[in-house]
C-alpha positions in Angstrom: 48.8 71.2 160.4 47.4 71.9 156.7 46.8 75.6 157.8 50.9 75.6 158.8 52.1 74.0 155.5 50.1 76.7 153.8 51.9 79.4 156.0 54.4 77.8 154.9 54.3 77.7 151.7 52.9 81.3 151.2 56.0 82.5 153.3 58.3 81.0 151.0 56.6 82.4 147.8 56.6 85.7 149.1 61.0 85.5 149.8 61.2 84.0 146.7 59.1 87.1 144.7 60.8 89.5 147.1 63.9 88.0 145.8 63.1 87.9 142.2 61.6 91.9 142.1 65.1 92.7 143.8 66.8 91.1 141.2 64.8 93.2 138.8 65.5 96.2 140.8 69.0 95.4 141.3 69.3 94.8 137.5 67.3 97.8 136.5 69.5 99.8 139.3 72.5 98.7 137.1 71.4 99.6 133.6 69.9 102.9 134.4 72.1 104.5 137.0 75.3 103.0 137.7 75.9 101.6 134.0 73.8 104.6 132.8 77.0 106.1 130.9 78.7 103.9 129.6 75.6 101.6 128.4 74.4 105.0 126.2 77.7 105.4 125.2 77.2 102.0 123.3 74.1 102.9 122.0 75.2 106.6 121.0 78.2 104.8 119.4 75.8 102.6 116.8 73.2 105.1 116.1 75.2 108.4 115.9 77.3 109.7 112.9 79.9 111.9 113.5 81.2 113.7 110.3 84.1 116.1 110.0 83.5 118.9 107.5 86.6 119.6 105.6 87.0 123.8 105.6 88.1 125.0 102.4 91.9 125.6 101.7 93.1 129.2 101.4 94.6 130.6 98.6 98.2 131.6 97.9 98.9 134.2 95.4 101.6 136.6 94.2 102.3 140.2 95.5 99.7 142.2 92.7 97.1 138.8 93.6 97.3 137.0 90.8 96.4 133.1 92.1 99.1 130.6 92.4 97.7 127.9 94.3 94.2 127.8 94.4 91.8 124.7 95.5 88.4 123.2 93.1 85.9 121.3 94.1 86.3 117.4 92.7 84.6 114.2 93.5 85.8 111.3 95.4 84.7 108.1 94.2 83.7 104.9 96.4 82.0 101.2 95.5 79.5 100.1 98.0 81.2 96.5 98.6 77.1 95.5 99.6 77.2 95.2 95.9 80.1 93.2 94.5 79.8 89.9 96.7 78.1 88.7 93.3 79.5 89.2 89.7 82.3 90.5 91.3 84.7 90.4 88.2 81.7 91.8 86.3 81.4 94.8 88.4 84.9 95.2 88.8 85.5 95.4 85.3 82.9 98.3 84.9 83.7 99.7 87.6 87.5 99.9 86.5 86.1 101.1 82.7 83.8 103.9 84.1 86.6 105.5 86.0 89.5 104.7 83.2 91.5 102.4 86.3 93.0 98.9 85.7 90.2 96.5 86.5 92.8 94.3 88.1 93.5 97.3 90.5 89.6 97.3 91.4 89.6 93.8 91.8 92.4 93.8 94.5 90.6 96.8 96.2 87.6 95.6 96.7 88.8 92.1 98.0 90.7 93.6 100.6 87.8 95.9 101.5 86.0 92.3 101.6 88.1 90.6 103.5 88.7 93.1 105.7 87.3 92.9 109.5 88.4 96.3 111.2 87.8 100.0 109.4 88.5 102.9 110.3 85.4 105.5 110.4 87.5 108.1 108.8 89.1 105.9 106.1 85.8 105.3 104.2 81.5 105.3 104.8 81.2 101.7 106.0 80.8 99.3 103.5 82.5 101.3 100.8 85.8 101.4 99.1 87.9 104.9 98.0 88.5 103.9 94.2 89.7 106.9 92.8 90.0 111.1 94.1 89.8 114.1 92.3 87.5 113.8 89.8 86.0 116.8 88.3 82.1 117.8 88.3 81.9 117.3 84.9 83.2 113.5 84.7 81.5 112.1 87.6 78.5 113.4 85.5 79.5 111.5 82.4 80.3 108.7 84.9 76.7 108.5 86.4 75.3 108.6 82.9 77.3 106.1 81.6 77.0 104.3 85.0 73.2 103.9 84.3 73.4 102.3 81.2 75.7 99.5 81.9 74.5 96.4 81.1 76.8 94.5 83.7 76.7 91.3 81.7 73.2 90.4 81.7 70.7 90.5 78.6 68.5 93.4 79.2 66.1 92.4 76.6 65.0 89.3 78.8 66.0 90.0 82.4 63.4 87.9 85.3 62.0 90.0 88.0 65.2 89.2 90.2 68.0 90.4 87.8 66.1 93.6 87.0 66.0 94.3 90.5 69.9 93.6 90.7 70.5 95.5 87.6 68.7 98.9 89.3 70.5 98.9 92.2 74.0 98.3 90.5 73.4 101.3 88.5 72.1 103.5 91.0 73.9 102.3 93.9 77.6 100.6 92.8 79.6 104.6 92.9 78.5 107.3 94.9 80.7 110.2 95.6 81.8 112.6 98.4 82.7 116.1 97.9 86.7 117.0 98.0 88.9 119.2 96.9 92.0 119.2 94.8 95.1 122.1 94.5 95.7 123.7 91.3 98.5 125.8 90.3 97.6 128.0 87.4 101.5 128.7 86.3 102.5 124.5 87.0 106.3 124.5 88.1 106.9 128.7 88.6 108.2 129.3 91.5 108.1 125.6 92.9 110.3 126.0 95.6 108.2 128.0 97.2 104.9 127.4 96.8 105.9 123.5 97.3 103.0 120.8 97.2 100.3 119.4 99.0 99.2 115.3 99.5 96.0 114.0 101.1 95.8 113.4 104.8 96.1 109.7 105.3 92.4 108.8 105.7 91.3 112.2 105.7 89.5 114.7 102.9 91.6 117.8 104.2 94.7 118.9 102.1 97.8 118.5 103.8 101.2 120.9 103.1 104.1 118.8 101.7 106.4 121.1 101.2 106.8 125.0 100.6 104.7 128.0 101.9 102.1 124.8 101.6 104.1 123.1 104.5 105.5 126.2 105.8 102.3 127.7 106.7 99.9 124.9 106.6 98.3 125.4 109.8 97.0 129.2 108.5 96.3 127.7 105.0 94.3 125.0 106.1 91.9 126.2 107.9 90.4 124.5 111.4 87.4 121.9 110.3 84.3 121.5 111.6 81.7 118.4 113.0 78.7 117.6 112.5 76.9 115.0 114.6 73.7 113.0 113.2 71.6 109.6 113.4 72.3 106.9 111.0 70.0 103.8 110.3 71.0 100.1 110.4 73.2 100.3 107.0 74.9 103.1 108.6 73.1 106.0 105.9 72.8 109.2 107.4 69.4 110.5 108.4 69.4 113.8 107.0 66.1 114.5 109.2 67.9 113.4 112.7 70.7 115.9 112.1 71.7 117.4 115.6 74.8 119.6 116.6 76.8 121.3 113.6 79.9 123.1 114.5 80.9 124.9 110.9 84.3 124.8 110.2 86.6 127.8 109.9 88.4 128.2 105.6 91.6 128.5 105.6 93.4 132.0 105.1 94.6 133.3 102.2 98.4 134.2 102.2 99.8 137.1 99.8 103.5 136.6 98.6 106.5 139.4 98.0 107.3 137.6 94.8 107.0 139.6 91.6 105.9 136.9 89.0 107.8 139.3 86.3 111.2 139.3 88.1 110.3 135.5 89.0 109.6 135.0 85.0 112.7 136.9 84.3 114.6 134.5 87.2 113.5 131.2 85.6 114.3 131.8 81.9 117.8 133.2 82.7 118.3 129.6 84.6 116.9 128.0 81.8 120.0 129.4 79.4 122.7 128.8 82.1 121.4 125.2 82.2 121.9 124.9 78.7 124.9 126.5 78.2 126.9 125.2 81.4 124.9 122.0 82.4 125.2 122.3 85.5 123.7 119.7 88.6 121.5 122.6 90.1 121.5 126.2 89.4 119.2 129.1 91.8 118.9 133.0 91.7 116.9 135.1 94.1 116.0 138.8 93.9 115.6 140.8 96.5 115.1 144.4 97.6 117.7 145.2 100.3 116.2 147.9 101.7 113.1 146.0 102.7 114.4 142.7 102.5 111.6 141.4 100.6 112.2 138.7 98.1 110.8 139.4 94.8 112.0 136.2 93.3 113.0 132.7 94.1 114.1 130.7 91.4 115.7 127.2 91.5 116.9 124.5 88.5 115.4 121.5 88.5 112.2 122.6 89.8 109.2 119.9 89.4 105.2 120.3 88.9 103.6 121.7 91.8 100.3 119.3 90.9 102.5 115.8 90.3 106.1 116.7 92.3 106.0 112.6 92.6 106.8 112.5 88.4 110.1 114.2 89.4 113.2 112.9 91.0 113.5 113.7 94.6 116.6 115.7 93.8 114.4 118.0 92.0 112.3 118.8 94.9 115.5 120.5 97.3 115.5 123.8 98.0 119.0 124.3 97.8 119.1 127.8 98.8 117.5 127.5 102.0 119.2 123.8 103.0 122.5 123.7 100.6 125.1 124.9 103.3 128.3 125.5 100.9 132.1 127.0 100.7 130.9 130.6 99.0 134.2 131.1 97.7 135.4 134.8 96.8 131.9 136.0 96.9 132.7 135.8 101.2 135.5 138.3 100.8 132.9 141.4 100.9 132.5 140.4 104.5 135.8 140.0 105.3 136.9 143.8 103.7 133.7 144.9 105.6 134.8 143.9 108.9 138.2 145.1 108.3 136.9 148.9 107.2 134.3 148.4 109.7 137.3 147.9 112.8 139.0 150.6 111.3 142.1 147.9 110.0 142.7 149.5 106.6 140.8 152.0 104.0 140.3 151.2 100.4 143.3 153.3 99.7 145.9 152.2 101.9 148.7 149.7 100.8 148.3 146.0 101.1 151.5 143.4 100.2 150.1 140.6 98.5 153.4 138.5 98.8 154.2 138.0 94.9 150.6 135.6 94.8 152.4 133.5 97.8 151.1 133.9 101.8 153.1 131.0 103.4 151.4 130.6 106.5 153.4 127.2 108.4 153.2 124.5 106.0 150.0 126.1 104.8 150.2 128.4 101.3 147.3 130.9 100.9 148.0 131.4 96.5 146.4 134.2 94.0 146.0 131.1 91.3 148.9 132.6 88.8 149.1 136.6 89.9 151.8 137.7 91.5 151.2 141.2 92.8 153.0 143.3 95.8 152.1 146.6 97.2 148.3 147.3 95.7 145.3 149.5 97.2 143.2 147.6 98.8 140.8 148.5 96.6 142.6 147.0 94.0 143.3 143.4 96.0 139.5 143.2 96.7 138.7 144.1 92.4 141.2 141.5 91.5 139.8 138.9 94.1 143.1 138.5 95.7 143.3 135.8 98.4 146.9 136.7 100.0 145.0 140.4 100.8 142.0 139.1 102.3 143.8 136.6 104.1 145.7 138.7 105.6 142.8 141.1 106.7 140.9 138.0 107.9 144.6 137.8 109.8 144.5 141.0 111.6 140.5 140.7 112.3 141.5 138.3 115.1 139.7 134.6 115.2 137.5 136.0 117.6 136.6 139.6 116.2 136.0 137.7 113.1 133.7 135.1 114.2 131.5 137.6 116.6 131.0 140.3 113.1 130.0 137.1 111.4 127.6 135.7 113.4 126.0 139.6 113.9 125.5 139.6 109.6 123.5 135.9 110.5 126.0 133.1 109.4 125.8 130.1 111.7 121.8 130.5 112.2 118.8 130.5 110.6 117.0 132.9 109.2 113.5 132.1 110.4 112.0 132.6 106.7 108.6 130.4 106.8 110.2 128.1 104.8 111.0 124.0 105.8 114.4 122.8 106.0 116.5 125.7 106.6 119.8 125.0 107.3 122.1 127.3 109.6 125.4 127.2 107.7 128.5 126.3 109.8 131.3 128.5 110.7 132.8 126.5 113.5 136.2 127.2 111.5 136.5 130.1 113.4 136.7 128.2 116.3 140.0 126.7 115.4 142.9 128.1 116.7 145.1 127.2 113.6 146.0 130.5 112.1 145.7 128.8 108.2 141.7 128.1 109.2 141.2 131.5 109.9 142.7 132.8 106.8 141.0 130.6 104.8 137.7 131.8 105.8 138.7 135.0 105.4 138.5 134.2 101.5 135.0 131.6 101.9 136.8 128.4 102.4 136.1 126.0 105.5 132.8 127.9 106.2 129.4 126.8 104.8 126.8 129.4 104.4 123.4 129.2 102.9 122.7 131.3 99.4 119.8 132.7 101.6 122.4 133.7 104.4 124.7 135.6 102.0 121.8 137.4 100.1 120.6 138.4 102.8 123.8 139.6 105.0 124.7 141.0 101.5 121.8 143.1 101.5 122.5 144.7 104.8 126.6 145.7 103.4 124.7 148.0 100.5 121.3 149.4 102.1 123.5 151.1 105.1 124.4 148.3 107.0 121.4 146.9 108.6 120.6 143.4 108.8 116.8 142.3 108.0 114.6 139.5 108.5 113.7 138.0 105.0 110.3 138.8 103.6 108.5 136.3 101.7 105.0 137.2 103.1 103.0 140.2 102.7 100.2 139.5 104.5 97.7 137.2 105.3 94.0 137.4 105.0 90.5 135.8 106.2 88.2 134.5 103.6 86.6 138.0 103.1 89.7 139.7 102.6 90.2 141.3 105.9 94.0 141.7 106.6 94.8 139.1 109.7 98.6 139.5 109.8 100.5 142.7 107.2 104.8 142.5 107.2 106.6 145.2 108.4 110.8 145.5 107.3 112.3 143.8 110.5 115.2 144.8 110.9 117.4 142.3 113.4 120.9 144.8 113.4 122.8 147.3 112.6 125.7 144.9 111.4 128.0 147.7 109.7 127.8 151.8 110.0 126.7 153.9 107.2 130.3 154.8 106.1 131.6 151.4 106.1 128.6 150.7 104.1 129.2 153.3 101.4 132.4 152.1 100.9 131.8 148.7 100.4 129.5 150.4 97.3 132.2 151.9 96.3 134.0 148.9 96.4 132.2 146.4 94.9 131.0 149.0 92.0 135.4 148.7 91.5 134.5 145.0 90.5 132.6 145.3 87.5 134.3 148.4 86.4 137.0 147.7 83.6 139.9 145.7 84.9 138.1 144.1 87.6 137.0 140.1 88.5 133.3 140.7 87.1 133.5 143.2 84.3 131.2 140.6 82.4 128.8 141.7 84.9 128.4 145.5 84.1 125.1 146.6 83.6 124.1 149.1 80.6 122.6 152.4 81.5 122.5 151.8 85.3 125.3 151.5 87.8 125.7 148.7 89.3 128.5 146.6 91.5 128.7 142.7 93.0 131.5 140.3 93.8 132.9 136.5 91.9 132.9 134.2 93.7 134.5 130.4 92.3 134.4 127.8 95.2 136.6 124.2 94.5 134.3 121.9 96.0 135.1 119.1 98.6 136.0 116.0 97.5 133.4 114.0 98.0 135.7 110.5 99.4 138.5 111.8 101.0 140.2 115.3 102.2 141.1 117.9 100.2 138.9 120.0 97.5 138.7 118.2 93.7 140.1 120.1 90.8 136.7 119.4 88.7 134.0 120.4 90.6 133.2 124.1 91.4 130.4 126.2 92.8 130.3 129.5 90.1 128.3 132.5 92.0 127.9 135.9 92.0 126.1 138.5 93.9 125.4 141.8 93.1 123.4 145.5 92.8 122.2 148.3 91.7 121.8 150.9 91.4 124.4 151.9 93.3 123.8 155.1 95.0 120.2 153.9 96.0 120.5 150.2 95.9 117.3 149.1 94.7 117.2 145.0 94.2 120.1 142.7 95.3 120.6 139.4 93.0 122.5 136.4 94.1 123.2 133.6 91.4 124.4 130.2 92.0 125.4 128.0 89.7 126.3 124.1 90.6 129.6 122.2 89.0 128.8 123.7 85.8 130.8 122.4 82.6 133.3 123.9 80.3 133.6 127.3 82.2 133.8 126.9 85.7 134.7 130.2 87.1 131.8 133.0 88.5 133.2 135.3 86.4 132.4 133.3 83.0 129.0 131.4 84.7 127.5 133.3 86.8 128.6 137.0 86.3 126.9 137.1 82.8 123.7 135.4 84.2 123.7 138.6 86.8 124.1 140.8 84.0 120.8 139.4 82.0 118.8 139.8 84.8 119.9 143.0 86.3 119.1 144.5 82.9 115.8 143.4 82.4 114.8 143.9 86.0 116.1 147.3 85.2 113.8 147.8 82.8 110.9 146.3 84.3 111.7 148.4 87.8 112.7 151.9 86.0 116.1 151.9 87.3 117.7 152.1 84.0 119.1 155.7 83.2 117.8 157.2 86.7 117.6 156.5 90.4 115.2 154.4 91.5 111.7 156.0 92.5 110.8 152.8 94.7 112.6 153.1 97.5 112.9 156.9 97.5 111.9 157.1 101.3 114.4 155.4 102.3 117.4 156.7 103.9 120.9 155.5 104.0 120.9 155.5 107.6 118.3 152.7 107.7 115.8 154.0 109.7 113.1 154.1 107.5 113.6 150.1 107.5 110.8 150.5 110.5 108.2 151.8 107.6 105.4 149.8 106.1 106.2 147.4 103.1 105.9 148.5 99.5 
């Protein structure tokens, strides 16, 4: 009976240890195989660091490589919050005085870095609070120095073992800083528009393109960034000596402009004297070289600081001839009188009847604005900016005819310059079966073109009649200077033949002769030719166009044989004057003859685009 019981008893022990080791078993099964994973996950999570390394920003500069956005090495400085819970006014206070911030500002951050429960690894190193970026080298030297003399309210002459202690580790350990990097822009506001701005990525060190070539081309500028994956300790520190995979990250590219910062110089100043003679609400001119279609210069009034675009009103920051769709006004007849020659409707020569300055058209009445002419050469109608002509050409076009050449010279789409925010214009007019709507766009009214549009479409009526994609970039290169991407002319259409091309030349050169629209506008010692344009704007609360506002513009060449650099100037509701011939047409003039000068165009043909033909197809050549 005992010897059962003990049988018993033995048996039982040995289900319950069998039990209990398959517990163990069962558990072990589960923490090392089928929660293997996820379980080292965890512990990867709280013992690795994983830090993004920021590549460097590339450079953009101007056509002979001077810089004009560049990016420094700065500081960004953080409190370690481990530190404040004490004395935190104290702190605070020299904290706020080393880094010239608003103690009350330091306060407010470090509370709500305090307070808070979640962070973002990316935001900040744990523990810490961003206080202030961009600080150079050189300050956060002064600022360690001064750092490690503060005194943080305690009488150093009699401090007990514990406040000493404190007192060492607020001035080694209150600020550290992290490596970033800032933009510069050596010439501040020149050539804004383009260039644009860049802002922080939210939570990030990497630059982010906010506007411009910066936005535009941010993903080549920026470069691809790198990791690197480490061990930290239990205050989250890295250990430099635990430092595992590195994947270096990849600079960004550095991106070579068309601009000339002479012609740009030469764009800006001559704004700057429109500005202050007319006072307009925006003013723009851009320079370009029709043969190539490169733009040499892109200059726009207000502009704003390229390092602080937030200290100038938003209206400053709108690239108005990219985005600014408009009614051109007269300066849209050379397309109408180019279509016309081009369909073989008329030649300069022949007769046009410009009803005595009246073209009734239904209830509709197409007026000269006070001239009263008949039967005139149509070279004559087009000098003297008559509307009854080109209405009457725009007419005989066809709604149709007129809206298909149109669309061939670009209007109605975009351009596909690198650029943000380009608008495509509208000329759904042409749609419109009304006779009156096609009339009127046959002299730039119920149309809206960009100044980029008509610059460019411009360019193809004088270099032979081919249409080219814009060129603001003239290449792109790696860090070393190896060309990665080198522009090319692109042409996108023949739009007009040569012949109807050299007409127009002839045409437009009829403008700025004696007797015509624009003879404000004549060049001395070189040859040159444009078109007026003076646009009533819309009213801005209800139909009809206001007898106050007006768009002044001009566009223009030279030289004309051998067209050598287009410029288009725009001038926004200026005051006093309001016509293109008194705005804008003397504003062409300054800067066609300095650009003259600076180009070698004055006296002679030009040398720089002596390859090319009049046919256009040298357009297919390498840039210059």
């Amino acid at each position: 009976m005992g010897r059962s019981f003990q049988y018993r008893r033995l048996w039982i022990l040995g289900i319950l240890l069998a039990l209990g080791f398959g517990g163990v078993a069962w558990r072990l099964y589960q923490l090392q195989i089928a929660r293997h994973a996820e379980l080292a996950g965890k512990a990867r999570a709280l013992t690795d660091l994983r830090q993004t390394i920021v590549p460097w920003r590339g450079d953009i500069l101007a056509r002979d490589s001077t810089v004009l956005a560049t990016t420094v090495p700065v500081w960004t400085v953080y409190i370690d919050l481990a530190l404040c819970a004490e004395q935190l006014d104290v702190v605070c206070e020299v904290a706020a005085g080393l880094l010239s911030l608003e103690p009350r500002v330091v306060r407010g951050r470090v509370l709500r870095g305090l307070l808070a429960t979640i962070r973002k690894a990316r935001e900040a190193p744990a523990g810490a609070v961003r206080l202030r970026r961009n600080v150079s080298p050189a300050e956060w030297a002064a600022i360690t120095n001064a750092l490690a003399r503060a005194t943080f309210g305690f009488d150093v002459t009699n401090l007990s073992r514990a406040n000493a202690d404190r007192l060492t580790r607020l001035r080694r350990g209150l600020l550290f800083a992290l490596d970033d990097q800032q933009r510069r822009y050596p010439f501040a506001a020149l050539a804004c528009h383009v260039l644009g701005s860049v802002s922080p990525a939210e939570g990030d060190f990497q630059l982010r393109g906010a506007g411009g070539i910066e936005l535009g081309l941010d993903s080549v500028l920026a470069g691809i960034p790198g990791q690197r994956i480490s061990e930290r300790d239990a205050a989250g520190r890295e250990l430099p000596a635990r430092r595992g995979l590195t994947q270096a990250a990849i600079d960004g590219r550095r991106v070579i402009l068309a601009l000339d910062l002479t012609l740009q110089r030469i764009a800006e100043d001559a704004l700057a004297e429109v500005v202050n003679e007319h006072s307009p609400t925006n003013a723009s001119i851009l320079i370009v070289r029709p043969q190539t279609g490169e733009i040499l210069a892109w200059a726009c009034w207000p502009g704003f600081e390229c390092e602080s675009p937030a200290q100038s009103p938003q209206e400053a920051w709108l690239n108005r001839p990219l985005w600014a769709a408009i009614e051109p006004g007269s300066t849209f007849k050379v397309f109408t009188l180019a279509i016309a020659l081009e369909e073989g409707l008329i030649t300069l020569d022949q007769l046009v009847y410009c009803e005595n300055g009246h073209l009734k058209l239904g209830r509709e009445v197409v007026s000269d604005h006070g001239l009263a002419y008949g039967w005139v050469p149509m070279r004559t109608a087009f000098a003297k900016s008559l509307n009854t002509a080109h209405a009457k050409l725009a007419l005989a076009i066809g709604r149709e005819r007129f809206y298909r050449h149109l669309a061939n010279f670009g209007f109605g789409q975009r351009t596909g310059i690198p650029l943000p925010g380009e608008s495509p214009g509208w000329i759904g007019a042409l749609t419109n079966h009304a006779a009156a709507a096609v009339a009127y766009a046959g002299f730039g009214q119920g149309i809206a073109v960009t100044q980029l549009q008509m610059t460019m479409a411009f360019c193809a009526i004088v270099n032979g009649g081919w249409l080219l994609h814009p060129l603001l970039v003239a290449r792109i290169e790696d860090a070393t200077g190896r060309v990665a991407w080198q522009a090319r002319p692109t042409p996108v259409r023949q739009v007009i033949r040569t012949a109807t091309s050299q007409a127009m030349r002839e045409a437009l050169r009829g403008v700025v002769a004696p007797g015509g629209t624009s003879a404000a506008a004549a060049v001395a010692d070189c040859d040159a030719g444009g078109k007026t344009g003076t646009a009533q704007k819309a009213r801005r609360d209800q139909r009809g166009y206001s007898a106050d506002r007006f768009y002044a513009s001009f566009i223009g060449f030279l030289p004309v044989e051998q067209p050598a650099i287009v410029i288009a100037v725009a001038v926004d509701e200026p005051q006093g004057a309001h016509s293109g011939a008194a705005v804008a047409a003397p504003v062409f003039r300054r800067v066609a003859e300095q650009a003259a000068r600076y180009l070698g165009l004055a006296n002679a043909l030009p040398t720089l685009l002596s390859s090319a033909t009049s046919s256009g197809r040298s357009l297919t050549g390498g840039a210059r």
